[in-house]
Each structure stands twice: as structure tokens, then as C-alpha cells.
N, CA, C and O atoms as a GROMACS GRO file, in nm:
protein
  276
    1UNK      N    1   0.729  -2.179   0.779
    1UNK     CA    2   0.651  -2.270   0.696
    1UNK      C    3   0.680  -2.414   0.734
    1UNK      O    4   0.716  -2.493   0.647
    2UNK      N    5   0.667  -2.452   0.862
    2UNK     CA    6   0.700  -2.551   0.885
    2UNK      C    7   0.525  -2.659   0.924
    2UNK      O    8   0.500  -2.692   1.040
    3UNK      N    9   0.460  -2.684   0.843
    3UNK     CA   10   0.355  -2.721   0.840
    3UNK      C   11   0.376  -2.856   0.753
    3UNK      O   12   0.457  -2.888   0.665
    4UNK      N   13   0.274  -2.919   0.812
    4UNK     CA   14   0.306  -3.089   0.747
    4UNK      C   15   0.190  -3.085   0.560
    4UNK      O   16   0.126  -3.178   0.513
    5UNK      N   17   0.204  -2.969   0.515
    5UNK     CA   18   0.095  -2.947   0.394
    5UNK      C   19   0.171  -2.871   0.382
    5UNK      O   20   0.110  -2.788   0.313
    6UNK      N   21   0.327  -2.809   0.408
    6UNK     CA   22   0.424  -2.725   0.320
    6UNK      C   23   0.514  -2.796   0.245
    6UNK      O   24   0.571  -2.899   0.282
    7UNK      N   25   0.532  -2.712   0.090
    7UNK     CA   26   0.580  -2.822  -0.011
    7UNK      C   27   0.678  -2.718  -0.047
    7UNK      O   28   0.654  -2.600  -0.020
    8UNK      N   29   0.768  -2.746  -0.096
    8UNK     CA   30   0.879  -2.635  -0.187
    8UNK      C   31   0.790  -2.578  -0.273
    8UNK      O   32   0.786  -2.456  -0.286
    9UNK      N   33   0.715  -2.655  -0.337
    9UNK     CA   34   0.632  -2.570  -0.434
    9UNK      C   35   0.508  -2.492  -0.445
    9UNK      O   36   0.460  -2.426  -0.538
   10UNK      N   37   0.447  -2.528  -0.264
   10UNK     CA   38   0.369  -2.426  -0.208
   10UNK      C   39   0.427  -2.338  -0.181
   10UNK      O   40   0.376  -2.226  -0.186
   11UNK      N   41   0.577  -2.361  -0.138
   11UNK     CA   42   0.652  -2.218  -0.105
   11UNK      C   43   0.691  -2.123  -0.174
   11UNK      O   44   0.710  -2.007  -0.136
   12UNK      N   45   0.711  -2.188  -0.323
   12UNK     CA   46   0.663  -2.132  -0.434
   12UNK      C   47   0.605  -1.995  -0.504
   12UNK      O   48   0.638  -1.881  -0.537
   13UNK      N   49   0.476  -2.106  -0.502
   13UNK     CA   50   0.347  -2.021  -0.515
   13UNK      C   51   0.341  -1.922  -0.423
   13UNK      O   52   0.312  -1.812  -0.471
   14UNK      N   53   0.366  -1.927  -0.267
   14UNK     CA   54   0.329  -1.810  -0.194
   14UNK      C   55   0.405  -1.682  -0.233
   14UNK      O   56   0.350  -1.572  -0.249
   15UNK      N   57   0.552  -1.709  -0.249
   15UNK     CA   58   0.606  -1.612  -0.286
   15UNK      C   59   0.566  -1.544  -0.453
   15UNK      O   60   0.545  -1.430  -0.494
   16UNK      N   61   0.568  -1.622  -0.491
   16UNK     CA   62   0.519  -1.573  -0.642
   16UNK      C   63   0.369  -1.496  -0.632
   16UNK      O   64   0.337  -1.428  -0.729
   17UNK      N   65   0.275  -1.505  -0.515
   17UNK     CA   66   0.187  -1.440  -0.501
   17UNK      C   67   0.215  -1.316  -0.415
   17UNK      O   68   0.145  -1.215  -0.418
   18UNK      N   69   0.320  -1.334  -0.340
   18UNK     CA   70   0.365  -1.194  -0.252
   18UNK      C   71   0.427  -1.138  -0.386
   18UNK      O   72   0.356  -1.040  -0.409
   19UNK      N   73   0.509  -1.144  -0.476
   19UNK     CA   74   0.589  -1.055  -0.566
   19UNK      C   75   0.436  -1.009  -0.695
   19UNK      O   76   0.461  -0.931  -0.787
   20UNK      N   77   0.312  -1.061  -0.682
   20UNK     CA   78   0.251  -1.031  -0.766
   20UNK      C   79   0.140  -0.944  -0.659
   20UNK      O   80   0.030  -0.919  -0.709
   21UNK      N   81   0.156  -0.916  -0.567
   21UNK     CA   82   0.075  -0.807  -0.477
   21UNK      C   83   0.187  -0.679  -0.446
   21UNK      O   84   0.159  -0.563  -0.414
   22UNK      N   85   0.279  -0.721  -0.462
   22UNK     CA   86   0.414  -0.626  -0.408
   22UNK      C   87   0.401  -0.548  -0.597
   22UNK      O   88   0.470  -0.447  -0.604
   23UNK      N   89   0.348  -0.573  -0.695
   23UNK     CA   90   0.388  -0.533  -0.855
   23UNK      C   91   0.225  -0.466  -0.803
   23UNK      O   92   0.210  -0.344  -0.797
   24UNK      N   93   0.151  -0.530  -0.779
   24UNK     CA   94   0.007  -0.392  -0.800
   24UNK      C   95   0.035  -0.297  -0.707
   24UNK      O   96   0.052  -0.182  -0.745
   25UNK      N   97   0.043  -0.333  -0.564
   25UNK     CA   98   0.095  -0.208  -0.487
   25UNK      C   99   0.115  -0.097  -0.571
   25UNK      O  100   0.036  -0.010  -0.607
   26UNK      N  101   0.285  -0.120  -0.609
   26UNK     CA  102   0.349  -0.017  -0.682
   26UNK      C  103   0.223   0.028  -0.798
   26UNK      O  104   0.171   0.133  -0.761
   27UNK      N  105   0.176  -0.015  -0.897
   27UNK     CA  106   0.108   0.047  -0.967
   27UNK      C  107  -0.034   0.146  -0.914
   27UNK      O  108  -0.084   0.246  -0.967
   28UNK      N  109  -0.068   0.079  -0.803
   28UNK     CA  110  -0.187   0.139  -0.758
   28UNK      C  111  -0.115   0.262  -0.671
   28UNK      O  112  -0.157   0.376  -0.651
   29UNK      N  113   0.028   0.190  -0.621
   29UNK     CA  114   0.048   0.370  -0.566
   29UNK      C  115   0.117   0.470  -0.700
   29UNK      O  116   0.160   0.583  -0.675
   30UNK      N  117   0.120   0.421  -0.817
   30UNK     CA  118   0.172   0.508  -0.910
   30UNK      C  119   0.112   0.594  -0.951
   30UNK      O  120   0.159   0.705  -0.978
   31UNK      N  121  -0.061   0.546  -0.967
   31UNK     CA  122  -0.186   0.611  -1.010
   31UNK      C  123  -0.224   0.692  -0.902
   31UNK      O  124  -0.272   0.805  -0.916
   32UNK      N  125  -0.200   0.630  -0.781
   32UNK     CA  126  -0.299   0.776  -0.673
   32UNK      C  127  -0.188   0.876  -0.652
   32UNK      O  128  -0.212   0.976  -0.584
   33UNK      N  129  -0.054   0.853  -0.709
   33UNK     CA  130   0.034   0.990  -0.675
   33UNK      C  131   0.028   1.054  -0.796
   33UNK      O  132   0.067   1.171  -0.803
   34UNK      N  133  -0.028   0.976  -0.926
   34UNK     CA  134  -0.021   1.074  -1.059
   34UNK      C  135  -0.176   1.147  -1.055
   34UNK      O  136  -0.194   1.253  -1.115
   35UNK      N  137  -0.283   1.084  -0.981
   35UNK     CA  138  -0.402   1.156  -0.943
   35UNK      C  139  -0.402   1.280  -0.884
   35UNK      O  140  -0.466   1.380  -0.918
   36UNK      N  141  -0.293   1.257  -0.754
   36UNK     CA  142  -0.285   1.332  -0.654
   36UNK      C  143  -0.221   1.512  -0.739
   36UNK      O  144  -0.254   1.630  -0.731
   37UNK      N  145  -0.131   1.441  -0.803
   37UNK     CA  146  -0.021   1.515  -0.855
   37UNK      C  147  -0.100   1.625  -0.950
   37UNK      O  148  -0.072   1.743  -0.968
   38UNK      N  149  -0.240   1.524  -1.022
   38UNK     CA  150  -0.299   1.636  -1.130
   38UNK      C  151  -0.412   1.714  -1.062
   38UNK      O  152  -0.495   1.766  -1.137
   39UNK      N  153  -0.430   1.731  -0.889
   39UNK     CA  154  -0.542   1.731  -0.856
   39UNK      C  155  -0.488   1.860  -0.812
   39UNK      O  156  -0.569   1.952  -0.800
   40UNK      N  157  -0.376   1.882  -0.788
   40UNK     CA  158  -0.272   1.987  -0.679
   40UNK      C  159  -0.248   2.092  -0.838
   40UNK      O  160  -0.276   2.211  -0.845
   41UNK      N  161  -0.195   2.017  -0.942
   41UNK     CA  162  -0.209   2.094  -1.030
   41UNK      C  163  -0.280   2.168  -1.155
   41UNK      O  164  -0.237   2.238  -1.247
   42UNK      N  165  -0.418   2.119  -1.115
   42UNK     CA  166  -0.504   2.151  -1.161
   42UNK      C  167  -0.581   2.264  -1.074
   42UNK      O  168  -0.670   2.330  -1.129
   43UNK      N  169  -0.541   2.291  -0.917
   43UNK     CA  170  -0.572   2.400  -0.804
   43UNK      C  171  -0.706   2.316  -0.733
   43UNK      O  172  -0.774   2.368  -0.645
   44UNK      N  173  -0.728   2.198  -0.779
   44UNK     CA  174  -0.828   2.195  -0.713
   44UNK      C  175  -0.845   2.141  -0.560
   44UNK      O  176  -0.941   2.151  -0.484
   45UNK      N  177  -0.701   2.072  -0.540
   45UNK     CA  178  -0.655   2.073  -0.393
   45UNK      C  179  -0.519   2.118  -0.381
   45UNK      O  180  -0.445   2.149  -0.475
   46UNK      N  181  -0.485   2.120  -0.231
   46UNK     CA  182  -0.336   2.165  -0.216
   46UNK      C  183  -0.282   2.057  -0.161
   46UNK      O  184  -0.350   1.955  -0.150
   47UNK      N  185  -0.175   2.061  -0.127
   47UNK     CA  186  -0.112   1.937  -0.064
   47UNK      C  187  -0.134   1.909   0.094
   47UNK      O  188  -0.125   1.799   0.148
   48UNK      N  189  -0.161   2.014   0.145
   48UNK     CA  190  -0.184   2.049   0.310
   48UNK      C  191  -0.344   1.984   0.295
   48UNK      O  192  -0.362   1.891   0.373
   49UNK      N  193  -0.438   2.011   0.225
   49UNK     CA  194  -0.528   1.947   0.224
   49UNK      C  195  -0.567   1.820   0.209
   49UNK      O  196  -0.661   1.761   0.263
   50UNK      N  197  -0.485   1.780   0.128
   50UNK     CA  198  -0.442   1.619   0.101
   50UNK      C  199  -0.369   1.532   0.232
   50UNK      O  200  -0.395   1.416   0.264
   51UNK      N  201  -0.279   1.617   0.291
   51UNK     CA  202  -0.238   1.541   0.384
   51UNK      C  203  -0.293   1.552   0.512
   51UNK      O  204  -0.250   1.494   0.612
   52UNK      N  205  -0.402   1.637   0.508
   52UNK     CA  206  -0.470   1.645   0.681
   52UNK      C  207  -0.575   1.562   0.602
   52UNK      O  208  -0.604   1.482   0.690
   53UNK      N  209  -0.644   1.529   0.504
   53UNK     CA  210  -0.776   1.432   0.512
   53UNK      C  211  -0.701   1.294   0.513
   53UNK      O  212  -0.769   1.198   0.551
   54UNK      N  213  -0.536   1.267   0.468
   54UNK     CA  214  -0.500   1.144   0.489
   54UNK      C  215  -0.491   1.151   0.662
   54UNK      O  216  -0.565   1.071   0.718
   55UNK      N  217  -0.434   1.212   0.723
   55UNK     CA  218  -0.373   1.202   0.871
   55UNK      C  219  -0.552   1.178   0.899
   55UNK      O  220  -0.580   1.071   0.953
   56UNK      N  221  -0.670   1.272   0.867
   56UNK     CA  222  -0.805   1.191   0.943
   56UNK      C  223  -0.802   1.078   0.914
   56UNK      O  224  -0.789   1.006   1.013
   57UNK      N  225  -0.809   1.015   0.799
   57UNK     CA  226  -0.814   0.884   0.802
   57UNK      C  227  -0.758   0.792   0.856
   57UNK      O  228  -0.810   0.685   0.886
   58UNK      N  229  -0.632   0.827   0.876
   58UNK     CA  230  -0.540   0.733   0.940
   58UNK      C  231  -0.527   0.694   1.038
   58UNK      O  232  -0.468   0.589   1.063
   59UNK      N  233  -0.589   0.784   1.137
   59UNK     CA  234  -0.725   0.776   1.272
   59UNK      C  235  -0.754   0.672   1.283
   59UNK      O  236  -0.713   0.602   1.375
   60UNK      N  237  -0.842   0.628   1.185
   60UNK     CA  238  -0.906   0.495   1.187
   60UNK      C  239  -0.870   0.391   1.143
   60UNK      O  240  -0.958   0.317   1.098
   61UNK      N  241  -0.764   0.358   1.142
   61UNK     CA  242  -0.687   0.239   1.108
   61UNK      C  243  -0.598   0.204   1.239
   61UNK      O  244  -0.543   0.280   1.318
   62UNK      N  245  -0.603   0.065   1.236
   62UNK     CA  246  -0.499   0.030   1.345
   62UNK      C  247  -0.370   0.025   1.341
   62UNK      O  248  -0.303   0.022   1.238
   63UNK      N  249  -0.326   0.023   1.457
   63UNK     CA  250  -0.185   0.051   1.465
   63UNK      C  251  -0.085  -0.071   1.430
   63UNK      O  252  -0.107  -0.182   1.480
   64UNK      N  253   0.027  -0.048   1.344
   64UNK     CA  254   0.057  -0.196   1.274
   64UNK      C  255   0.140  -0.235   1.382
   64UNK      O  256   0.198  -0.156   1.458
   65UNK      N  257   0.147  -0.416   1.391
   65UNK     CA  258   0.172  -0.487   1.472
   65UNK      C  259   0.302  -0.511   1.494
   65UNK      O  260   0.353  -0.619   1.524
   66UNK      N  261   0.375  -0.368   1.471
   66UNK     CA  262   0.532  -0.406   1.427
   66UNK      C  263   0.563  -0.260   1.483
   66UNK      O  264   0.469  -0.180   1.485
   67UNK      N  265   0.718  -0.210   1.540
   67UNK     CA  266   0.724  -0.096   1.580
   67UNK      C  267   0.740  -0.063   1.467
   67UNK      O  268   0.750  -0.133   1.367
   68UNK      N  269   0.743   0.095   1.484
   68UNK     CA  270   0.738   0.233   1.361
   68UNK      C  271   0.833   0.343   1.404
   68UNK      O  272   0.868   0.371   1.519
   69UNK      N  273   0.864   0.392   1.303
   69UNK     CA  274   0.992   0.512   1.296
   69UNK      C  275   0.937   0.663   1.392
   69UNK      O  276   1.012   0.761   1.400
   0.00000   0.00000   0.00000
């Protein structure tokens, strides 16, 4: 952040906007695993099914710009 329009208190704000995307994350992944969770136990999918339509999808997304495990 070394920009001549960076302020301590823009630096601030950015972070206070990363910790308020990092709090929905978590909630939005709380809901698609309690979805997931009633969808497997309700029979109407299995988990093998769930995870080969994620692995198609994931096809189509790019590869992140950072190495991976």
C-alpha cells in the first residue's frame, strides 16, 4: 500500500472490508453445507454425486494464481 492516496485510515477501511467478506464467506459456506447436508439426508443426493458435479464445475474455473497442495 504504498500509493500516494494511501492513508492509515484507508488502510483501515480495506481491512475492515476484507474481515466483513471473510464473516459472509463463512456464513454462505455454513448454509450450502447445511443445504448440502439436508439434501444427502433427505436421499435426494449422495455425496459422490455432489462431489463429481462440483469437480465438473471446477473445470471451468481458473487456476488460482498461487501454488496449491
Amino acid at each position: 500500500m504504498n500509493s500516494r492516496f494511501s492513508s492509515p485510515m484507508n488502510e483501515i477501511h480495506l481491512l475492515a472490508k476484507l474481515a466483513d467478506m471473510k464473516e459472509e464467506h463463512y456464513r454462505q459456506l455454513v448454509t450450502l453445507s447445511a443445504i448440502m447436508e439436508l439434501l444427502v439426508e433427505k436421499g435426494l443426493l449422495t455425496r459422490s454425486e455432489i462431489e463429481r458435479k462440483a469437480a465438473e464445475l471446477d473445470k471451468f474455473t481458473d487456476p488460482p494464481p498461487y501454488p496449491t497442495a
